[in-house]
C-alpha positions as CSV (number, residue, x, y, z in Angstrom):
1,X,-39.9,-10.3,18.9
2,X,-37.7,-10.4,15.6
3,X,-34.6,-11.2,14.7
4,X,-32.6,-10.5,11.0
5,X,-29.3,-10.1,9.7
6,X,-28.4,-6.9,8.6
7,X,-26.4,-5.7,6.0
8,X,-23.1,-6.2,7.8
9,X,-23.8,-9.3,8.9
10,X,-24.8,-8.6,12.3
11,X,-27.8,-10.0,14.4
12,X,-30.5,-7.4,15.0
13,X,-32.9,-8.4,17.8
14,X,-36.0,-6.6,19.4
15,X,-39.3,-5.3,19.0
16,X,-40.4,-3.5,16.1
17,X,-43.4,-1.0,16.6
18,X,-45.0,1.7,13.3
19,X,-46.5,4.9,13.7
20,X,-49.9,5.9,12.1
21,X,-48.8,5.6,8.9
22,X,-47.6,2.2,9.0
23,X,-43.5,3.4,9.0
24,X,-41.1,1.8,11.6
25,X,-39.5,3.6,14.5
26,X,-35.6,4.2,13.8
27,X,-33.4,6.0,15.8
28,X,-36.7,7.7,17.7
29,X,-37.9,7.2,21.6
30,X,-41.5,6.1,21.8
31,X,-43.6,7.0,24.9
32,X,-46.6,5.6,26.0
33,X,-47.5,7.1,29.5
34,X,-44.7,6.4,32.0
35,X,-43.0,3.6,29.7
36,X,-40.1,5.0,26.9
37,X,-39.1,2.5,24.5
38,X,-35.9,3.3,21.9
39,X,-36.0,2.1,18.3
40,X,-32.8,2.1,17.0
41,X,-30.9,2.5,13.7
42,X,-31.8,-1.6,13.1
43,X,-36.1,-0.7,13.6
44,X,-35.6,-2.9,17.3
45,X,-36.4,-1.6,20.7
46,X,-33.9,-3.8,22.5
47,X,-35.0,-6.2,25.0
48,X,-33.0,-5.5,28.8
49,X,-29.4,-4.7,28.7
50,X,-27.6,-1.3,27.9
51,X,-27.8,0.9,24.8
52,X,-25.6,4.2,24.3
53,X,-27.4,6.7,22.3
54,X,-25.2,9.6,21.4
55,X,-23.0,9.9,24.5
56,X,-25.6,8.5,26.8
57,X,-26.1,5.2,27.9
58,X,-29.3,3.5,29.0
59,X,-30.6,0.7,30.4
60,X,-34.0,-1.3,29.3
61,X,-35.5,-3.6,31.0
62,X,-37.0,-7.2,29.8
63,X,-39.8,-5.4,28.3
64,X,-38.1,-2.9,27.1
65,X,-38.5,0.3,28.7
66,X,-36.6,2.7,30.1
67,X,-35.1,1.9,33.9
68,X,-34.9,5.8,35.9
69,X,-34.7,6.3,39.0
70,X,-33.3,3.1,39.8
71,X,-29.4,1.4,40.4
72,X,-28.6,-1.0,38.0
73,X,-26.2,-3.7,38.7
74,X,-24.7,-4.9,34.8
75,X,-21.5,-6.9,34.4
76,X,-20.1,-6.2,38.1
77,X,-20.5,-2.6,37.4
78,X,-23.1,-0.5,39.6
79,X,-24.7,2.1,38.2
80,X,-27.5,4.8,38.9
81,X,-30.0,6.1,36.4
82,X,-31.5,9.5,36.4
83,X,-35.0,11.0,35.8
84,X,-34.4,11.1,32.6
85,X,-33.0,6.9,32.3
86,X,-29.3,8.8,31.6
87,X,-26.7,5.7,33.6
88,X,-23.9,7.2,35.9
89,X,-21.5,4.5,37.0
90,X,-21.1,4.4,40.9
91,X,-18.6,1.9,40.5
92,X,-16.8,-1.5,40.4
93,X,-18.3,-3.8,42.6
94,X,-14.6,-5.5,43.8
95,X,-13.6,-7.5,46.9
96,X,-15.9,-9.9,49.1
97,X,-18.9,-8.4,50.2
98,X,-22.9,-7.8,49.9
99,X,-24.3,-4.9,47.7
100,X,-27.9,-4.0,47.8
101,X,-29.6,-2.6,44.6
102,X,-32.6,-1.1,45.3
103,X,-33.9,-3.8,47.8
104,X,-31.8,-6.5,46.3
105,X,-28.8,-8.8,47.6
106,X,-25.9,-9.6,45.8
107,X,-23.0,-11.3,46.5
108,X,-19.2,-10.7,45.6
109,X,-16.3,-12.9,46.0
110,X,-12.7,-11.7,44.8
111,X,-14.6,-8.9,42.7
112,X,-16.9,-11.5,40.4
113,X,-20.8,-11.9,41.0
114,X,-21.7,-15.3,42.6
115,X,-25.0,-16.1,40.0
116,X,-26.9,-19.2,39.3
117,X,-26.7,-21.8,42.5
118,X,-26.1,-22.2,46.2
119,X,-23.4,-20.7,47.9
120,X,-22.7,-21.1,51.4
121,X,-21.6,-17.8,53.1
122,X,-20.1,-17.5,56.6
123,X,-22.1,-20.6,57.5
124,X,-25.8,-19.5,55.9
125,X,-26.8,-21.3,52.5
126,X,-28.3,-18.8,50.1
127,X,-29.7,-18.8,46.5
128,X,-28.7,-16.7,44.0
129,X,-30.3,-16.4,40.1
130,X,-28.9,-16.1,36.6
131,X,-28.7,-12.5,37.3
132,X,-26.8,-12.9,40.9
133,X,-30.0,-11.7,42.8
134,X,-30.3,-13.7,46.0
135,X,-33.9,-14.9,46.3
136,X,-36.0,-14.7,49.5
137,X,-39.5,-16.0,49.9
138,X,-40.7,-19.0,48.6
139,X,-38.5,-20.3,45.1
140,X,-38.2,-23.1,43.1
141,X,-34.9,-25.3,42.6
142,X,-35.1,-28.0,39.7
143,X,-38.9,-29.3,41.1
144,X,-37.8,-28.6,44.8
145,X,-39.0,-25.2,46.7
146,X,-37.1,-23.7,49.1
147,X,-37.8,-20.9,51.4
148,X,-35.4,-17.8,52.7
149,X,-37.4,-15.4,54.8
């Protein structure tokens, strides 16, 4: 991973990659059997989060590569991604309830994501991550495991 400043005085994060002749990637996909990466105007393939390229927009996950064929669940807003990695938004995730993205629980109370602690929800205690994923299994809490099967 690298990080510079650019000429603007922006941040520019990522991963860098060169072709055979030793020039960077910029503003080209790279493809390496089922995994896409995008390079963009800064040299960096962007690490998870969403990218608009042209009027498309993306998603990539922590390594990366291109999410398709998936729902995507970024900033309370629920989207789908094509064959092709191309993000449709569903919708606003509002209200009280449980949304499942694809095999996942998350939680919603007045419309905002519950993320990072316990919550207890019509009398069951559940876990929920940075990312508002509740966990199931076997997980660890600050040195202390906990199971939700």
């Amino acid at each position: 991973m690298v990080s510079y400043i650019l000429s603007d005085f922006t941040a520019a994060y990522g991963f860098v990659r060169a072709n055979e002749e030793g020039h960077l990637y910029q503003e080209a996909w790279f493809v390496n059997g089922d995994d896409k990466e995008y390079y963009s105007k800064a040299y960096t393939c962007r690490p998870e989060g969403t990218i608009q390229i042209g009027q498309s927009l993306y998603y990539f996950d922590k390594n990366g590569f291109l999410v398709t064929n998936s729902q995507i669940m970024c900033a309370n807003q629920l989207y789908e991604a094509d064959e092709n990695g191309v993000l449709t938004l569903i919708g606003n995730v509002g209200g009280t309830r449980w949304v499942s993205v694809n095999g996942d629980w998350y939680y919603y109370e007045d419309g905002f994501q519950v993320t990072s602690g316990f919550k207890a929800i019509n009398g069951a205690r559940y876990y929920f991550d940075g990312s508002g994923k509740m966990q199931t299994g076997f997980f660890e809490v600050e040195g202390k495991i906990f199971s939700r099967f």
